[in-house]
N, C-alpha and C positions, 0 to 999 in steps of 0.2 A: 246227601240232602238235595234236593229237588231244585233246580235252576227256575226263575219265578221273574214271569214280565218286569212284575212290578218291583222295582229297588227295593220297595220296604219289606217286598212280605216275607223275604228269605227270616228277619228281626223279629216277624210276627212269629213264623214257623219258629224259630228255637225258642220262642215264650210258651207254645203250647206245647213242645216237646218236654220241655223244664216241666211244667208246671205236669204232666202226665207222666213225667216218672216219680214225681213225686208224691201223686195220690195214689199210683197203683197198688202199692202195698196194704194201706188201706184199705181201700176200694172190694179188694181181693177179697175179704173177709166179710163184707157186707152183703155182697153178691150171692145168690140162693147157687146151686149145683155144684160141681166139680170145678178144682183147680185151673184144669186143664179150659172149660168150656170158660169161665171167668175170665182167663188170660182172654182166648178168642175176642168175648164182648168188649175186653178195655181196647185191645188193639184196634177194634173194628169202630167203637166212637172215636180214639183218638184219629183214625186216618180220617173219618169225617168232620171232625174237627178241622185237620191240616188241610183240608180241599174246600173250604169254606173260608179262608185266608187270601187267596189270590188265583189267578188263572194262572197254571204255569205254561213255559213256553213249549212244552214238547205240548200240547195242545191242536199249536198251530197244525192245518193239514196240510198248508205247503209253505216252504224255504221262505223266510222275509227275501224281500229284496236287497239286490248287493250296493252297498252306500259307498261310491268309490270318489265323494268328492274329499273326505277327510284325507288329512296330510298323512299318508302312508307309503312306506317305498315299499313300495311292488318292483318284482322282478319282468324282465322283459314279457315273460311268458306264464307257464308254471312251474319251470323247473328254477329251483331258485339257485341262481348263480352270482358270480364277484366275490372278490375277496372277504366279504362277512361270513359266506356259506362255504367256500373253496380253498382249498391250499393252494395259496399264491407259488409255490414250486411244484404244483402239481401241472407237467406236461399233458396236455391233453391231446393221448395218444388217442388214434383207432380203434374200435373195439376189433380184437381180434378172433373171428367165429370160426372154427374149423370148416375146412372145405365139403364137406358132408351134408353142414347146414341146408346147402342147396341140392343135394344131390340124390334128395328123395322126399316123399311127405311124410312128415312127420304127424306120428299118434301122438298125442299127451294126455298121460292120468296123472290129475292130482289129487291126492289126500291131505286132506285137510283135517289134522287130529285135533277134536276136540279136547281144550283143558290137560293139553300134555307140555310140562316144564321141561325144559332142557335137563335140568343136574338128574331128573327122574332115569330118563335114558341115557343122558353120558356117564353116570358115577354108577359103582356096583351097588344097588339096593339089600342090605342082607346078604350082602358076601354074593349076589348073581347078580346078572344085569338081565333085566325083564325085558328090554325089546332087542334082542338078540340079530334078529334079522336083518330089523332095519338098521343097526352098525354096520353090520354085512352088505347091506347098499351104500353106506355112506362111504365105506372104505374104498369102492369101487367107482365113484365118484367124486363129485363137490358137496362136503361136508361144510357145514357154516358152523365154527362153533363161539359165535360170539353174536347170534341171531335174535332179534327181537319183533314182538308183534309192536305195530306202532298203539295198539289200543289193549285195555285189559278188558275188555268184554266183546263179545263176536261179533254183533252187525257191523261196528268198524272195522274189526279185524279182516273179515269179510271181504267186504266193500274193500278195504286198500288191496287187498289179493287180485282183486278180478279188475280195477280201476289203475291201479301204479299211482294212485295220487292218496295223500297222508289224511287223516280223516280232519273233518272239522274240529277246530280246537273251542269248542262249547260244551257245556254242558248238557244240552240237549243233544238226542242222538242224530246229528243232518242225516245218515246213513239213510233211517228208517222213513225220512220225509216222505212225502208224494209229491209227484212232481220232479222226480232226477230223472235226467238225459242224457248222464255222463257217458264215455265208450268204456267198454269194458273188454276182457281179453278176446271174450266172443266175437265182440263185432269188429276189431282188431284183425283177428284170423281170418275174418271173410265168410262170406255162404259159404265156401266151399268145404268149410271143417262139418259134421257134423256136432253135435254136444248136448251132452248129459249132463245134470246133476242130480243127486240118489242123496237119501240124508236118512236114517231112521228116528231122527227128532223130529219137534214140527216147526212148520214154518212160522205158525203164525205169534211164536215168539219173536224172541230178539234176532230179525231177520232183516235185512234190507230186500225185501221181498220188491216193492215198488219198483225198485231199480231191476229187479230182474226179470219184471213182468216185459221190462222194454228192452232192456239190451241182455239178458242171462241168457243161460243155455235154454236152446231151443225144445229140452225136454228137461221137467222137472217135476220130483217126487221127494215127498215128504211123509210125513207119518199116517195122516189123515186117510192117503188114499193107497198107499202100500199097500198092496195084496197080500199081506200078513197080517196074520193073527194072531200070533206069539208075539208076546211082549217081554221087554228086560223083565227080569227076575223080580217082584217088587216093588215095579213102578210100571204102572198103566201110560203113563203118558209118551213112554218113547218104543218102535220097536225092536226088536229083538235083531242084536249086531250080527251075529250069524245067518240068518235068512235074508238078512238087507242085503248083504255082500254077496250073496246067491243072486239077489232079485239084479245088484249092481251090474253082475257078470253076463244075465242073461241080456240084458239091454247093452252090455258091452259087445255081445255076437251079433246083435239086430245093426249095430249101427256101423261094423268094419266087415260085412253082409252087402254097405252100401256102395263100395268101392270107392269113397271118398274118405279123407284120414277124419280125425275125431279129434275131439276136446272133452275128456268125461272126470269128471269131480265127483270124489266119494268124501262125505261130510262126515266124522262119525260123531255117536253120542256117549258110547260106552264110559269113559274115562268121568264125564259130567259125572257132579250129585246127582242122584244120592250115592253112588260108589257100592251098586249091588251087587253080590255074589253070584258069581255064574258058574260058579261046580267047581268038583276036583279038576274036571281037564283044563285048567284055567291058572290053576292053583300055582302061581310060581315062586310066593312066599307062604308062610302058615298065616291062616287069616285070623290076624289075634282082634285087629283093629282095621277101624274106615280106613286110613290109611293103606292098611295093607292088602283089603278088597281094590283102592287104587289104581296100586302098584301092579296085580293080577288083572286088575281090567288094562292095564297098558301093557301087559304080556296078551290078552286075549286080541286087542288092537296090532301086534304086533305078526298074530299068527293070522289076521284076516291079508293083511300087509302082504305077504309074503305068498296067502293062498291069491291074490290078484295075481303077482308076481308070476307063480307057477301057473293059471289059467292063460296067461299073454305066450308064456313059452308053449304050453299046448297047442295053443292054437295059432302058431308062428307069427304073431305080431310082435315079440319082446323085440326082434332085430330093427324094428321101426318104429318103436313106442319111448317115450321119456316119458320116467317117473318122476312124478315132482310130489315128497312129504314134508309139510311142514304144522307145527301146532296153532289152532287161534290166539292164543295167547298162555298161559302158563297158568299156574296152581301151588297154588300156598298151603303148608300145613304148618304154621306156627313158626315158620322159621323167626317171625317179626310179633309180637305181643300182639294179638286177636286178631291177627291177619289169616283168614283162612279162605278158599274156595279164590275166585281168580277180580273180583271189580271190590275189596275192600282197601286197597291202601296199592301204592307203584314201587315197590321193590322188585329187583330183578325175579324173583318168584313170581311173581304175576305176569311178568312179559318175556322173558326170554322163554324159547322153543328149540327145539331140534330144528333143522332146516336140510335135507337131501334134495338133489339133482344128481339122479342115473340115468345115463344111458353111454356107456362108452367108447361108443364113435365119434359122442361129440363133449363128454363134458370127462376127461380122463383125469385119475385120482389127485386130488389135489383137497387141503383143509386150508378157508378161509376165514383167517385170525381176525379181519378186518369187520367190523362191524356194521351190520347188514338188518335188511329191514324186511318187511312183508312187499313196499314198495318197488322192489328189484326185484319182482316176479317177474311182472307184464316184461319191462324190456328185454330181461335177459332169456324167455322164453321164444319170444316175438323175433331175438336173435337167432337161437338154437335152432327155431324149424324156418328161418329164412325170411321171415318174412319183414317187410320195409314197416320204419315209424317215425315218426317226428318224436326226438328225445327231449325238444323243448313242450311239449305237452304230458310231459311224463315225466313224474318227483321221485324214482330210483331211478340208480344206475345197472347199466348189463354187469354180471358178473363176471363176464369174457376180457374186462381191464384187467390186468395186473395188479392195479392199483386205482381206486374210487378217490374221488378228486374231494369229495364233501369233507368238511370238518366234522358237521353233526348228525347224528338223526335223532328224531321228534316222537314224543309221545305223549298220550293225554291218556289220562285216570276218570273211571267213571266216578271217582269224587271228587274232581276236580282239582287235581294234583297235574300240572303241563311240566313236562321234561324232556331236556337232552340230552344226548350222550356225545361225547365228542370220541375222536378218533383217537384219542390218548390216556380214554380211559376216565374222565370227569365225567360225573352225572349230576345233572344242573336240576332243580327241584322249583317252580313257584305253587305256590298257591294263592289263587284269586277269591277274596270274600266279596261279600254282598255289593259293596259299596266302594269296589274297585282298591280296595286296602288290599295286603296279601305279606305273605310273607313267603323266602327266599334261602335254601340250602343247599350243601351239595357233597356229592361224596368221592371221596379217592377209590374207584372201584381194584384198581391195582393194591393200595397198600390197606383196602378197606373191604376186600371183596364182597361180606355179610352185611357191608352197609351197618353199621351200626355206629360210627363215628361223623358227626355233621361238622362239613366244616362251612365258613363264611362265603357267600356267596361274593363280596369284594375283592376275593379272590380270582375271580377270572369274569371280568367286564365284558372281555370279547363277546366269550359263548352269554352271559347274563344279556349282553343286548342282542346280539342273535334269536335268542329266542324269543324276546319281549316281542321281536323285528319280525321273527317266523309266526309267531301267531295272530298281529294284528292285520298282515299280508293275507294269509292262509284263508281268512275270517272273510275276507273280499274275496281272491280271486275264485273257491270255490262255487262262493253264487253265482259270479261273473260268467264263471265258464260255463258252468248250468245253463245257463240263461241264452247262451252262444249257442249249446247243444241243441237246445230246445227250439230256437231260432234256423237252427241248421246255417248256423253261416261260421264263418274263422274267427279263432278268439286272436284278439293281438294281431291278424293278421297269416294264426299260422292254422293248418289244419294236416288231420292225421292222413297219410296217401292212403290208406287202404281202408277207410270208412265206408260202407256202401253205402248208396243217395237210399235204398229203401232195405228196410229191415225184415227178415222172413218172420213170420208166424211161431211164435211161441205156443207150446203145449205144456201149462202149468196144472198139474195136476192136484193142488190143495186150492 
């Protein structure tokens, strides 16, 4: 449901929504032509119905201002620290980086797999496991297997990948505002990285495009203006995963051509609805159902994987390249009663992902049980190839601890479901209505893994006010520091050492 300025009109909206399921039926039979074209016109007066209600706030074209006189504890910085967010017997060691980190420049390619769940690629699908390869990386590095997107739809998931800070906890997407200045991993690395991003979706969906107009990779390609022609199998609107990955590699030569190291992110779309058939060679179950079209598109995802893979060794970059795979958020197929596709409801289907880091000089085979976020990109990345950061500007932890000092991590539902996870395996559930009522559950993910048992949220006060604490903060300091960006001066006082004073020229190609 639609987040809406006005307090009342969320009360208005579920009166026309009532009141329009209950004449469709009806209505259905009144209507002159086809079933199908009848549906179309009820849908199409009820959404003009519903936008004749109230402005709503995704409206706004830029960020409201940050209100920081209300009684809220804010953490010193952005990293939210003390004992409500930390283990009080957590020593806060060093982060310790192999000495290699320094000892050359580092490449990094990330993939970013669209609408790929964890249990998809950890669990045998049909008696095989369909992304074969990428276990074969993961064995060979830092395997996350208890990883989560902090958002269940992409421009947040996004945005916390390339920023290390957790998205806004609103119902509106801040991601997609106009008007962000955040840093992101780009301007982190310095001019001196090159960077790519390659996507064969388009951007001009659910993209936090705004923010990468100003801080993204200094080249960017989308669907609109890909010099292909071929399209997925059955759907016009994204193209064709194969030739992307061709167009990906040839701007991977142009740019390590330049003698300076790279930053290049390949977006995919394959695994999205509609879940179209791309042939026998693809085929890694029988394709009886959507489902299992899926499954074979995260086997076809799996062989582009691997064919990066092999072009980096061709072309002797693998020895100074980190690969970094992780999902935007997960995929639901009924594990939960009508929960299907990845933004209808926050069960671990919807947000947990696979999560790899390869490269074996610096990140050697190790599976981390500990519960890890999209947030712990930037720093543990920014570790890896050397480079300096203020960790108080930055909401994950490097993965180079032994052990992450946080109790919880954070996540918002694009139905406005906010939750945490704590480090013991509780998953803390509110949800906020209209008129700031809501209500409060939680699940024993250890004795309950399916989620399918609610227990009482009075049950653990800590993490319930933690997160009441983590969202009314988050809700501030994100404007705040926007606002510092935008200003170019230090938030709190601190600022990141390797921000450059002026930013190069982006080449956005949609």
């Amino acid at each position: 449901m639609t987040k809406y300025c006005d307090p009342k009109a969320e009360d208005r909206e579920k009166r026309v929504q009532r009141t329009q399921r209950r004449l469709t039926p009806a209505l259905v039979h009144l209507l002159p032509g086809s079933r199908t074209k009848k549906l179309l016109c009820l849908t199409t007066l009820g959404a003009l119905a519903l936008s004749l209600v109230a402005v709503p706030c995704w409206a706004r074209s830029t960020p409201p201002r940050a209100d920081l006189s209300s009684k809220v504890d804010l953490p010193p910085a952005l990293r939210f620290e003390g004992p409500r967010y930390e283990r009080a017997a957590h020593t806060k060691a060093e982060v310790t980086v192999p000495a290699a980190a320094k000892a050359k420049p580092w490449n990094i390619v990330l993939v970013i797999m669209e609408s790929t769940g964890l249990s998809y690629y950890r669990d045998k699908q049909r008696g095989v496991y369909v992304m074969p390869f990428l276990r074969k990386l993961a064995s060979e590095g830092y395997e996350l297997t208890r990883h989560y997107s902090p958002a269940n739809t992409s421009p947040r998931s996004v945005a916390a990948l390339f920023t290390g800070l957790y998205p806004m906890p609103e119902r509106r997407i801040f991601a997609m505002s106009k008007g962000l200045h955040l840093p992101t991993l780009v301007t982190l690395l310095g001019p001196g990285y090159g960077s790519l991003f390659v996507t064969p979706g388009s951007l001009r969906w659910y993209f936090p495009m705004d923010l990468f107009r100003r801080k993204g990779p200094r080249q960017i390609y989308g669907f609109k203006t890909l010099p292909i022609r071929r399209r997925a199998p059955g759907f016009k609107l994204a193209a064709h995963e194969v030739p992307t990955v061709g167009f990906f590699l040839k701007k991977l030569d142009e740019l390590s051509k330049k003698g300076q190291p790279f930053f290049a992110t390949y977006y995919s779309f394959v695994a999205h609805w509609p879940y179209p058939d791309f042939g026998k060679p693809y085929h890694r179950v029988r394709p009886r159902r959507k489902v299992d079209n899926y499954l074979n598109n995260l086997y076809l995802l799996d062989k582009q994987i691997e064919r990066i893979y092999r072009h980096l060794e061709a072309r002797k970059l693998l020895g100074h390249t980190i690969i970094a795979a992780v999902g935007d958020h997960g995929e639901a197929w009924g594990q939960h009663q009508n929960n299907y596709a990845h933004a209808r409801a926050s069960f671990n289907e919807n947000y947990m992902t696979p999560g790899v880091l390869w490269q074996p000089k610096l990140f050697s085979p190790r599976k981390i049980d500990a519960v890890t976020t999209h947030v712990d990109l930037v720093p543990t990345l920014l570790d890896a190839v050397g480079k300096p950061q203020n960790r108080k500007l930055l909401q994950g932890e490097s993965l180079f601890q032994r052990e992450l000092a946080r109790r919880y991590v954070f996540l918002i539902g694009n139905e406005g479901v906010y939750s945490s996870v704590s480090r013991g395996g509780i998953k803390l559930q509110i949800k906020i209505g209209a008129r700031g009522r809501g209500a409060c559950w939680a699940y024993d993910l250890n004795a309950d893994p399916g989620e399918k048992r609610r227990k009482r949220c009075k049950a653990y006060p800590k993490q319930l006010a933690a997160t009441k604490a983590y969202r009314a903060a988050q809700r501030q300091l994100l404007r705040a520091y926007n606002a510092a960006c935008q200003a170019k001066r230090p938030f709190r006082g601190e600022r990141h050492p390797s921000s450059p004073r002026r930013e190069p020229p982006r080449q956005v190609a949609e």
